[in-house]
C-alpha positions as CSV (number, residue, x, y, z in Angstrom):
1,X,-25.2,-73.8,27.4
2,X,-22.2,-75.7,28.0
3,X,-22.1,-79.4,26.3
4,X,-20.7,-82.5,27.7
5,X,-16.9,-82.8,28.8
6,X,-14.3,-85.5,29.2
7,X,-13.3,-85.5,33.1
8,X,-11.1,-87.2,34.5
9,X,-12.1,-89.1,37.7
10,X,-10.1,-90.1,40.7
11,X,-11.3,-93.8,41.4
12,X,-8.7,-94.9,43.8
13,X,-5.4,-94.3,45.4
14,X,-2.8,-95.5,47.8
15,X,0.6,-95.8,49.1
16,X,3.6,-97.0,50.2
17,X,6.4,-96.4,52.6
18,X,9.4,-97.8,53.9
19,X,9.4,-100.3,57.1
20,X,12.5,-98.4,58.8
21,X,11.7,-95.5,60.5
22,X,14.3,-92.9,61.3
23,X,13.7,-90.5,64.0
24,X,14.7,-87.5,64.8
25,X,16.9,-89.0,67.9
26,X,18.5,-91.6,65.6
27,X,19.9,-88.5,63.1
28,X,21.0,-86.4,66.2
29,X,23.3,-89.9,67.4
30,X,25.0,-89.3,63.8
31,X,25.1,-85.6,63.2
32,X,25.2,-82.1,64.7
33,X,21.2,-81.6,65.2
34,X,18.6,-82.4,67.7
35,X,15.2,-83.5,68.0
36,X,14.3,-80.1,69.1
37,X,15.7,-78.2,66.6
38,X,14.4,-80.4,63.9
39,X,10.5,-80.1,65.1
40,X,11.1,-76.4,66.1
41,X,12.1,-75.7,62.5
42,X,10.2,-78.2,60.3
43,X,7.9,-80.5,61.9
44,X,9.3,-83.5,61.2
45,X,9.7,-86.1,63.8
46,X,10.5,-89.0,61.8
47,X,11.0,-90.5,58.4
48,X,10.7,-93.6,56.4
49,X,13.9,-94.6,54.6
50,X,14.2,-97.4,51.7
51,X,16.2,-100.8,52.8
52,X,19.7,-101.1,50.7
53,X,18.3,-102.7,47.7
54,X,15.1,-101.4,47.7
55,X,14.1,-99.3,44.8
56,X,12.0,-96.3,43.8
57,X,10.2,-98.6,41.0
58,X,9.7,-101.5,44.3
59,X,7.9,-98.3,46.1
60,X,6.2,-97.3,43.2
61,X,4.4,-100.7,42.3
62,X,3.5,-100.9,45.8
63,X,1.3,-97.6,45.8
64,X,0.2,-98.6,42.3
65,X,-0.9,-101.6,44.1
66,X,-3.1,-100.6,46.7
67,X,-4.1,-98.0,44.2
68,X,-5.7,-100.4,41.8
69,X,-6.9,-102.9,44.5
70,X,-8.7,-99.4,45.8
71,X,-10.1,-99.0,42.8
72,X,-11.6,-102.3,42.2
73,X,-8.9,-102.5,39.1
74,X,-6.4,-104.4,38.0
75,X,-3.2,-103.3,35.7
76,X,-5.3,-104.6,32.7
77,X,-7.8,-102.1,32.8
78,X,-4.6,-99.2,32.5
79,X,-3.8,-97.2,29.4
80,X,-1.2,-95.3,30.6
81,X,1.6,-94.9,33.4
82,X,2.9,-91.5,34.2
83,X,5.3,-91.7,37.2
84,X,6.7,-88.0,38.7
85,X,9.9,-88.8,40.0
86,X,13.8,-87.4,40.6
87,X,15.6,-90.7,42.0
88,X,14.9,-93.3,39.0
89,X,16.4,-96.3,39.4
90,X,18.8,-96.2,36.7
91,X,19.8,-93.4,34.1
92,X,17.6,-95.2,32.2
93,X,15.0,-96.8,31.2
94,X,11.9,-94.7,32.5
95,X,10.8,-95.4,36.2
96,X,7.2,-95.7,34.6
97,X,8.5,-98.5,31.9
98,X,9.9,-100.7,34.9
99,X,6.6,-100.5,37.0
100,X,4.5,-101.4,33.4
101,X,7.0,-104.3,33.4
102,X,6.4,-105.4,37.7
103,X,2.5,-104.6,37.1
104,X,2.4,-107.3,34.4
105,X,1.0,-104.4,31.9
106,X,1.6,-105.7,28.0
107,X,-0.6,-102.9,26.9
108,X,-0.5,-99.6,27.0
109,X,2.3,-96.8,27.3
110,X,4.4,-95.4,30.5
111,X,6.8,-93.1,30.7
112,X,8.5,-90.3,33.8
113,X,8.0,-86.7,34.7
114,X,10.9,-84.3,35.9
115,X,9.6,-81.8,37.8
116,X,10.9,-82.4,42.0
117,X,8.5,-82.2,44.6
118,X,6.2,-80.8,42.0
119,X,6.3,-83.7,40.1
120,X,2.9,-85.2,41.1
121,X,1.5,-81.6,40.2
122,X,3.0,-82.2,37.0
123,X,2.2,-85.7,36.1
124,X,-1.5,-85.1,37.1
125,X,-1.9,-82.5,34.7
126,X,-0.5,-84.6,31.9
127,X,-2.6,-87.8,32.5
128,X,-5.9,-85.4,32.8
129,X,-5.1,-83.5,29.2
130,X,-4.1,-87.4,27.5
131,X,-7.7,-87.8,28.8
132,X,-9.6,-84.8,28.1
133,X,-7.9,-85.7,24.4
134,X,-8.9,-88.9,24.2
135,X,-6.0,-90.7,24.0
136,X,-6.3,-92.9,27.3
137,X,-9.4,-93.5,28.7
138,X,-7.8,-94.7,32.1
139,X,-4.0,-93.8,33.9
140,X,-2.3,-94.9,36.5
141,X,-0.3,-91.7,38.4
142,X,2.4,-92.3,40.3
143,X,4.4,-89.6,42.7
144,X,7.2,-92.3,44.2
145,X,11.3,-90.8,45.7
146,X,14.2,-92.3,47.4
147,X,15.4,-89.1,48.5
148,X,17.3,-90.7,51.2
149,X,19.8,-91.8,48.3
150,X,21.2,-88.1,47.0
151,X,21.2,-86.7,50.5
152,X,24.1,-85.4,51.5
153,X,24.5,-86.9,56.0
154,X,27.0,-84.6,57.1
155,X,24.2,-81.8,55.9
156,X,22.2,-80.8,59.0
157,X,20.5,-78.6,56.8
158,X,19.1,-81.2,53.9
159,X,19.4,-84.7,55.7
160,X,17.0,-83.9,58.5
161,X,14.5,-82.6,55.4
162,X,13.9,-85.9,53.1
163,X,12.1,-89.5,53.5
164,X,11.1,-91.9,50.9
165,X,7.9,-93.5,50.0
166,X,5.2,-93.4,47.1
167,X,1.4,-92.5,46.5
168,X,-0.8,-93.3,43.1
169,X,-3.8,-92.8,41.9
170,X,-6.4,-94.2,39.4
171,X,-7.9,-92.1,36.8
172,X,-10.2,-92.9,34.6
173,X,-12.6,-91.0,32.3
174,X,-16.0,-89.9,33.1
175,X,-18.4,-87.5,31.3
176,X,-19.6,-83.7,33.0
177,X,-21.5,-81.0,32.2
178,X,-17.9,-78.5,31.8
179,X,-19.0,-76.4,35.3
180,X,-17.0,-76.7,39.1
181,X,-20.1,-79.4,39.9
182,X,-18.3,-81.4,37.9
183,X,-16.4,-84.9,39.3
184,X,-13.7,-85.0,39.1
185,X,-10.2,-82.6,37.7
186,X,-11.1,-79.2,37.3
187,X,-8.6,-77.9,36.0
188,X,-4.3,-77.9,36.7
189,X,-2.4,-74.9,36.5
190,X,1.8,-75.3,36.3
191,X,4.5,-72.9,36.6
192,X,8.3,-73.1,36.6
193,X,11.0,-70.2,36.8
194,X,14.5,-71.7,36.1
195,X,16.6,-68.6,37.0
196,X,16.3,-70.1,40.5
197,X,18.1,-72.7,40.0
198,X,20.3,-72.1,42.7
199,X,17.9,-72.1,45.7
200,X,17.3,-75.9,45.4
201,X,19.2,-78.6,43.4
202,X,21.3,-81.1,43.4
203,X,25.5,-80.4,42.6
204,X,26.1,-83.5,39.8
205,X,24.5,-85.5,37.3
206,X,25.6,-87.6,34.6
207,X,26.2,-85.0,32.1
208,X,27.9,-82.8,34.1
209,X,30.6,-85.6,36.1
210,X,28.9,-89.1,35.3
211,X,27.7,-88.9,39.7
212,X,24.2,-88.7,41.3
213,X,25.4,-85.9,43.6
214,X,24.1,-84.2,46.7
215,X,21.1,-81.8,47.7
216,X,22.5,-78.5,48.1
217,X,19.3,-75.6,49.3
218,X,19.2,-72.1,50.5
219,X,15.9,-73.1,53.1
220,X,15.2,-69.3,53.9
221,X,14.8,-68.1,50.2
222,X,12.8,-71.3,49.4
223,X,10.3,-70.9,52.2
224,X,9.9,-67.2,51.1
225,X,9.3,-68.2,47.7
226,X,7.6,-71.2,47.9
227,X,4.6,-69.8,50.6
228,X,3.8,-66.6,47.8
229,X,4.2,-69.5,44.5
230,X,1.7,-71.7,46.5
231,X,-0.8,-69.0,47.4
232,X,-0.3,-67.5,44.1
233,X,-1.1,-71.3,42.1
234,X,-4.1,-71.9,44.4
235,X,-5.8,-68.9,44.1
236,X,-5.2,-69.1,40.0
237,X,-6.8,-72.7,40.1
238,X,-9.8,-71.5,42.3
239,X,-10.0,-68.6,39.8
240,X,-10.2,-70.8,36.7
241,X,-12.6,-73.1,38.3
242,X,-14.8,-69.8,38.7
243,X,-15.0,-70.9,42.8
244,X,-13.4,-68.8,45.4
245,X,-10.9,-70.5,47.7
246,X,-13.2,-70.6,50.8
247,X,-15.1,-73.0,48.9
248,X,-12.8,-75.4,49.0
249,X,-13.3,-78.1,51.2
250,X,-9.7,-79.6,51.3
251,X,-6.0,-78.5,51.0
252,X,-3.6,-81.4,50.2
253,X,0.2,-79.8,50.3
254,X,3.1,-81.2,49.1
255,X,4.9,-82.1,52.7
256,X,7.8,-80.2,52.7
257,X,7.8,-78.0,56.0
258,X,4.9,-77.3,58.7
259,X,6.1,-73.8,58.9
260,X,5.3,-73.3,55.1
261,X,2.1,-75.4,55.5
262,X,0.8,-73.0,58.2
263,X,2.6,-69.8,56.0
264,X,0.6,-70.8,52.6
265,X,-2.5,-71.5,55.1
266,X,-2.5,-68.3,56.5
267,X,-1.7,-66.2,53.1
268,X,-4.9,-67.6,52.0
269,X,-7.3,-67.1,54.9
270,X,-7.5,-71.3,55.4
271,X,-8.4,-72.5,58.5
272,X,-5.3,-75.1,59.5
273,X,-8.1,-77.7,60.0
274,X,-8.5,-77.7,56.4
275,X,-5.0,-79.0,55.5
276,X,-3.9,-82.1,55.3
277,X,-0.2,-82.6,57.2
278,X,1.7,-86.0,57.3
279,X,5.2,-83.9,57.4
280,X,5.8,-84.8,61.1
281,X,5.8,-88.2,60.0
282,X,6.9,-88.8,56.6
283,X,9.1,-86.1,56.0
284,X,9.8,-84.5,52.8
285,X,8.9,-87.4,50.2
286,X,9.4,-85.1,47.5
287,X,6.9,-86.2,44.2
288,X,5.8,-89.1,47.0
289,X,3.9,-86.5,49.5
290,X,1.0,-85.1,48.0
291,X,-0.3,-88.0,46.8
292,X,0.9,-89.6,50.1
293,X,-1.1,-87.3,52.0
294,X,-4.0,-87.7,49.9
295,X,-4.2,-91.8,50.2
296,X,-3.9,-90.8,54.0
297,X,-7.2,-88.3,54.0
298,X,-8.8,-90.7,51.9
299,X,-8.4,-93.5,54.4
300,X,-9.1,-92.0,57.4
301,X,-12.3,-90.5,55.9
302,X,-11.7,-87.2,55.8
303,X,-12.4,-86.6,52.4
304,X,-15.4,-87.8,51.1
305,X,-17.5,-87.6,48.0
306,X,-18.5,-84.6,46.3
307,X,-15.7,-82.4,48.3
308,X,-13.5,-79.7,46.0
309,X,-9.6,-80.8,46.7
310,X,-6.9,-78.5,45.8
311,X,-3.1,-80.5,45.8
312,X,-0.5,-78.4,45.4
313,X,3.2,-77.9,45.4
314,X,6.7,-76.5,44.7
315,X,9.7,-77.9,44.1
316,X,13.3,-77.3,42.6
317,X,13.5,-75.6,39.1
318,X,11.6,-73.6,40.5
319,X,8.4,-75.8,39.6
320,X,5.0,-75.1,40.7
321,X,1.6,-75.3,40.6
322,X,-2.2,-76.8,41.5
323,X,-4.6,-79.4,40.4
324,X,-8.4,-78.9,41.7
325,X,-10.7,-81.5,41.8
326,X,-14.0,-82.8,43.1
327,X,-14.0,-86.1,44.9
């Protein structure tokens, strides 16, 4: 008989992105691409990009924003900030230490998480094990890029890819019986793989020559390896949860290419109905997009109460990996 367990439950989430819109028309006027052969190849047909000035920790509050107000919360009721991001507004201080300051929080403890367009992955996982140990008993998760800023315009290859935005949610803890009936996280499985290194990352940094630098990707081995990573993580978090994959009710990808949406979809034996897209138009929002496209699935009422959810994604590193949970 299996006794009580610490879960932790989703109670809101939200979003943020950009007011200008770039579309695929606007890139072709300023480099060597076309709308065609952006959609043909990715899906994308537009993305948001930050206003000069505008910040990854000004994106950030917003989601955490609607997040909270979703939730029926306010920043007083948070223990902890976790925010997954790669384009921090400075060096340092942490990201998550700026929003604690902008939310007001005087309480409390906040800090970032490295891990790309896995990031959100990532920072889920640890916000649910502070919970499941006790030490928070409510955390605000934020995924929240500015990709637009280390993107590299003369790149057909990588500036047609990126957007900017943010997503959050609310988590906060809540008591189950330790089975897949359970609300809330079920359980969050994380990879990584650094010998390749070279398929994704960015060419400077301040240890290397004091610069931010530029993306620099090799898009066919990435899609190769990020379609049998993201099978591979899903069907391990189904596994753990002791519930095969056709029981889930929704797929929430990180948003990084249609083509390895429907690639990952069909590996599985998921029915494209079942996956959430907002690639065509956000773009690749890197640590932003899964929680971005959950906020969105949420909203529009897709996703309702009781559902089983599996977010996943991959990212430079190579990180990966899954979170299931029930709604």
């Amino acid at each position: 008989m299996t006794g009580p367990v610490l879960r932790s439950h989703v109670i809101g989430c939200g979003s943020y992105l950009p007011e200008n819109i770039v579309t695929n028309a606007e890139l072709a006027a300023k480099v060597d691409t076309s709308d065609e052969w952006i959609r043909t190849r990715t899906g994308i047909r537009q993305r948001h990009i930050a206003a000069p000035g505008e910040k990854t920790s000004d994106l950030a509050v917003k989601a955490a924003l609607a997040a909270l107000a979703n939730a029926g919360a306010t920043a007083d009721d948070i223990d902890m900030v976790v925010v997954a991001t790669t384009t921090p507004d400075l060096t340092f201080p942490s990201v998550g230490t700026i929003v604690q300051r902008k939310l007001g929080m005087t309480r409390g403890f906040a800090f970032d998480v490295q891990a790309v367009c896995a990031g959100f992955i990532y920072a889920m996982s640890v916000a649910d094990n502070f919970i499941k140990a006790g030490q928070a008993k409510s955390a605000l998760v934020i995924g929240a890029d500015t990709m637009s800023r280390i993107l590299d315009w003369t790149d057909r290859t990588t500036c047609v890819l990126f957007g900017d935005g943010a997503g959050a949610v609310v988590l906060n803890a809540g008591e189950g019986g330790g089975t897949s009936e359970d609300r809330g996280v079920l359980n969050t499985v994380l990879f990584s793989d650094g010998r390749l290194h070279d398929l994704l990352y960015v060419d400077s940094g301040p240890s290397t020559n004091q610069s931010v630098g530029f993306i620099r990707m090799q898009g066919k081995e990435v899609f190769k390896h990020a379609v049998t990573n993201i099978a591979a993580s899903v069907e391990a978090s189904a596994a753990a949860a002791g519930v095969p994959v056709s029981a889930i009710d929704w797929f929430v990808p990180h948003q990084a290419n249609q083509r390895i949406l429907d690639g990952t979809a069909k590996k599985l034996k998921v029915d494209a109905s079942r996956v959430v897209s907002t690639v065509a138009l956000h773009g690749n929002t890197s640590a932003a997009s899964v929680p971005l496209a959950l906020s969105t699935a949420v909203a529009d009422g897709r996703i309702q109460r009781g559902q089983l959810v599996l977010m996943e994604a991959l990212g430079a590193g190579m990180t990966w990996g899954a979170c299931l949970l029930r709604w």
